[in-house]
C-alpha positions, 0 to 999 in steps of 0.5 A: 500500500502507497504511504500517502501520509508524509506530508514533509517528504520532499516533493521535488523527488518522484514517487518518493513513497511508492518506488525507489527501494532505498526509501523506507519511511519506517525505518528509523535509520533513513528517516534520521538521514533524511531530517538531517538533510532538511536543514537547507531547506528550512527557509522554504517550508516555513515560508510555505508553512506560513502560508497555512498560518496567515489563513486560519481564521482563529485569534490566537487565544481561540480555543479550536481543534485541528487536523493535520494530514500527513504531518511528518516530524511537525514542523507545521504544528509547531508554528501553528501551536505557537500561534495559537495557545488554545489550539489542540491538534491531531496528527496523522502519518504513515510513517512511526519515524516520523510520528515519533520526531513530530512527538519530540518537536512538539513534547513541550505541547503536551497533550495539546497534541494527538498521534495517529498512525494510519494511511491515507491510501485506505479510507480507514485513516478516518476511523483512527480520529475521533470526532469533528474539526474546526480545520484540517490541513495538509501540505504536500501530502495529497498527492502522494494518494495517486489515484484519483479516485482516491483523492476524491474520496478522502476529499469527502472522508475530510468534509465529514469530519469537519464540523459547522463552519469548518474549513480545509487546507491542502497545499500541495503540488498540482499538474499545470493545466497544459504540459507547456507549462511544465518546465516553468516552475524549475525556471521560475525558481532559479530567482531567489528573491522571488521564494518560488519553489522548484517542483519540476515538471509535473506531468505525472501528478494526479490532477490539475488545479481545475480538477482538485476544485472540482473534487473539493465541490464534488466532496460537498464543500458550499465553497472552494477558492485558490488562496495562492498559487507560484507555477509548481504549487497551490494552497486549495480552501474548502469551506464546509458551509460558510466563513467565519472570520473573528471581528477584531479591534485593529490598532491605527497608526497612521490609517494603516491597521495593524496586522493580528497575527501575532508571528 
């Protein structure tokens, strides 16, 4: 069965969870190889990690409850655990390895913070979480599933266990919607200033930015949108019925407001 839960492999590699016989996912020894090497990529993924952040509509005091699918060692939940103090979480992965470098990180959480064990290549994933969710999110996870067919159906597996007003978040890689556009995102990502980031040419990937919405709508969603979007991939919102967001004392200085993350 397909490990579509790693949501912090790296995606610039190929069928990293179904192919090369060097990548064991369980196995203790390659996973600490493989977080050893992330280090040069940390200023990405927290720009990326970021991203999921900024669009949570909760203060930071909120007390809600979240969902992260294919969560990998954590590091999404730590900055989202910083941001906002009431929140409680649960994480889902394929691999133990993980689960337990994403216990380590987040210890300090205590038990803010729920392991589960499971894949999302099966729909029984769903059945190791108990109950509903403000907001599920997950970052390059998705596509890992492959099959189409699949990814609908967790789509739907996801609505239902949000709750009223809750909301979805997947960023994740998505095809370009013509194969002429599939060198672009290699080259876009040659300008460092611009923070783009590099995911090749795509072709394989299971559905095109067009067709994850459609999915999303087929899944039940009153409302889906494209919050951002660079040429390699996308940050996709699924509102299970409506948005709600806090209305919030905003401190004036000089006629600008004050931005209310406290990052």
């Amino acid at each position: 069965m397909v490990d579509a839960t790693h949501r912090d492999a790296d995606p610039a590699r190929e069928h990293e969870h179904g192919g090369a016989s060097n990548e064991d996912w369980n196995d203790a020894d390659f996973v600490a190889r493989w977080l050893e090497r992330q280090a040069e990529r940390a200023p990405e993924r927290r720009r990326q990690f970021a991203l999921v952040r900024a669009v949570i509509p909760r203060l930071p005091a909120e007390e809600f409850r979240y969902l992260n699918l294919g969560s990998g060692p954590g590091n999404l939940d730590e900055l989202l655990l910083d941001q906002f103090a009431a929140a409680t979480a649960t994480l889902v992965d394929f691999s133990l390895p993980m689960l337990m470098a994403a216990r380590a990180r987040l210890a300090r959480f205590g038990d803010r913070v729920e392991y589960v064990h499971a894949n999302l290549a099966s729909a029984d994933w769903a059945g190791g979480v108990g109950g509903s969710f403000d907001v599920v999110v997950s970052t390059l996870a998705v596509h890992h599933v492959e099959d189409p067919r699949r990814i609908r159906a967790l789509y739907g597996e996801v609505h239902r266990l949000l709750g009223h007003g809750g909301m979805f978040l997947n960023l994740d890689r998505v095809r370009p919607a013509r194969p002429a556009f599939g060198p672009l995102a290699a080259w876009a990502a040659q300008d460092p200033e611009a923070g783009l980031s590099a995911r090749g040419h795509g072709d394989d990937l299971p559905g095109t930015l067009a067709e994850h919405l459609g999915w999303l709508g087929e899944a039940g969603f009153g409302a889906v949108d494209v919050l951002w979007k660079d040429p390699g991939m996308a940050l996709l919102c699924g509102l299970r019925d409506h948005l709600h967001v806090p209305e919030e004392a905003h401190a004036h200085d000089g006629g600008e407001h004050a931005h209310p993350h406290t990052h």
